[in-house]
C-alpha positions in Angstrom: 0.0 0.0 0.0 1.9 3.2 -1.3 1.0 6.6 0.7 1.1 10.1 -1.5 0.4 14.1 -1.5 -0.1 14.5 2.0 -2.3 17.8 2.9 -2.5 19.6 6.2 -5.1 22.2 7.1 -6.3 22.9 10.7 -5.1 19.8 12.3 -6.6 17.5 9.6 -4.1 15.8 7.4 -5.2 14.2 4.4 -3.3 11.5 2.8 -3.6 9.8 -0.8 -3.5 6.0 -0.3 -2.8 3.4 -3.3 -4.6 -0.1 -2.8 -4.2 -2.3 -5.9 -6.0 -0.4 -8.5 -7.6 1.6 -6.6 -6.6 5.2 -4.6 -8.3 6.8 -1.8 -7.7 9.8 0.4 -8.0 9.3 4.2 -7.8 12.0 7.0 -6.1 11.6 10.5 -9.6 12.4 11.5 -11.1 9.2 10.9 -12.7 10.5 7.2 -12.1 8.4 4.2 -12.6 9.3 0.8 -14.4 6.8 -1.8 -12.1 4.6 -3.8 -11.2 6.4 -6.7 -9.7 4.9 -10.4 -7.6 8.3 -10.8 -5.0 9.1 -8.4 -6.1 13.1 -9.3 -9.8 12.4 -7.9 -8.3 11.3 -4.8 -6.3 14.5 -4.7 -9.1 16.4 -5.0 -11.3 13.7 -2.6 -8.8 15.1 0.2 -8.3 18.9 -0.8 -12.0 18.8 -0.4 -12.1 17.2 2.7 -9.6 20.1 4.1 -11.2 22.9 2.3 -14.4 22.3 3.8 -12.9 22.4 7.4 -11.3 25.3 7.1 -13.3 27.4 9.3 -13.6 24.5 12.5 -10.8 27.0 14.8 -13.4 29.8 14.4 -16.1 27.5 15.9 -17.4 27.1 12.1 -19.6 23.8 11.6 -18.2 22.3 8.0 -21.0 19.9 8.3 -18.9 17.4 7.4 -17.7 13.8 9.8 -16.3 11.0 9.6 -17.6 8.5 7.1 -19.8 11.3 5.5 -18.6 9.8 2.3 -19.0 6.8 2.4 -20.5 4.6 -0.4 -20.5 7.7 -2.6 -20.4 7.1 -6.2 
């Protein structure tokens, strides 16, 4: 299982993971992204994921948790 593009915003770190064929991105969190054909949806899977919880330090609700993802298409 090869690890990639790790990304870092407000405590959450988001990591690109490669399993087989597949690639996911997975959050120190507990958050996991969908598995993912293309290694650049996954990048995006997990600058999403840290985009959107941006504002938690200013008491900001992102609305999103762990697992909010999964079984997405």
């Amino acid at each position: 299982m090869a690890h990639e593009e790790t990304q870092e915003k407000n405590g959450h770190t988001a990591t690109v993971v490669e399993q087989g064929r597949f690639c996911l991105a997975r959050c120190t969190c507990g958050w996991r992204g969908p598995a993912r054909r293309a290694r650049s949806r996954a990048r995006t899977d997990a600058e999403e994921h840290t985009e959107a919880h941006t504002g938690e330090d200013a008491g900001e609700d992102a609305g999103e948790h762990p697992g909010d993802h999964i079984g997405e298409p």
